[in-house]
C-alpha positions as CSV (number, residue, x, y, z in Angstrom):
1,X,129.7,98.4,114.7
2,X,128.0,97.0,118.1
3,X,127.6,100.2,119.5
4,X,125.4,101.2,116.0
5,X,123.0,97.9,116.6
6,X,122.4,99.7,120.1
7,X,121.4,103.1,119.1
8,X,119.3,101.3,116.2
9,X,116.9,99.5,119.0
10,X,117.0,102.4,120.9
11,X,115.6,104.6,118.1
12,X,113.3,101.9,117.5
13,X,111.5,102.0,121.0
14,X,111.2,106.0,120.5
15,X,109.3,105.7,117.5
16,X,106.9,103.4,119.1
17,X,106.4,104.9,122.2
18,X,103.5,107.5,122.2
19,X,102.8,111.2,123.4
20,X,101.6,111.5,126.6
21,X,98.1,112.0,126.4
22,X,97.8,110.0,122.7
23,X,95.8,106.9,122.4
24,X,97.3,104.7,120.2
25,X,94.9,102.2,118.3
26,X,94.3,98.3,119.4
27,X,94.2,97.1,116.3
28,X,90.3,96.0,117.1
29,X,87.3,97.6,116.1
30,X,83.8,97.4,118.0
31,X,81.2,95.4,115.5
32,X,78.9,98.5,115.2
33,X,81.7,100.8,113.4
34,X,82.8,97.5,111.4
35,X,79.0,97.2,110.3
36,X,78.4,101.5,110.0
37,X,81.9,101.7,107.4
38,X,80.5,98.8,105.1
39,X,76.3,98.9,105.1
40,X,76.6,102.0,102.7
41,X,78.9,100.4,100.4
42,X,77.3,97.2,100.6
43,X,74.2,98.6,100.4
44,X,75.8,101.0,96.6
45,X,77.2,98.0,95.5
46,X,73.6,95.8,95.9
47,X,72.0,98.5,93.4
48,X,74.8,99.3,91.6
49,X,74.5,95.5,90.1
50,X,71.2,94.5,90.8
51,X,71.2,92.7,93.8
52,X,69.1,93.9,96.0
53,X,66.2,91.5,94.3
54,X,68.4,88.4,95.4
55,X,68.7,90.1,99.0
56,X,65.0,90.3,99.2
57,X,64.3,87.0,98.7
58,X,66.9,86.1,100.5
59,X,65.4,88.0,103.6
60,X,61.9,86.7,102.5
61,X,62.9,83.5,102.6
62,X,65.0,83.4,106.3
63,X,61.6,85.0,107.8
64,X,59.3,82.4,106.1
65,X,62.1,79.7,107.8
66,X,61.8,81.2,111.4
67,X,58.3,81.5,111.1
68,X,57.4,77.8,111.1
């Protein structure tokens, strides 16, 4: 029975380790890919349901604020 909790942590470590050559992923994603994957949807999902008049003035409004 000890000897099995051995070969289990062992296997464990193999399946984590990675090919030579093979980048594994971070886990983080640079803001420019975050922002290319969702605009489209976002952008779908605005006419889809008729919000892309609330954006607009949304927009409209933030440019009239920085202008002053």
């Amino acid at each position: 029975m000890a000897q099995t909790s051995g070969r289990t942590a062992l296997r464990a470590q193999g399946r984590r380790a990675a090919a030579p050559g093979v980048r594994q992923p971070s886990g983080t994603r640079h803001p420019l890919v975050a922002v290319a994957m969702v605009l489209p949807l976002a952008c779908v999902l605005a006419v889809a349901f008729g919000g892309w008049e609330a954006v607009m003035t949304q927009a409209s409004s933030v440019v009239g604020m920085l202008g002053r």
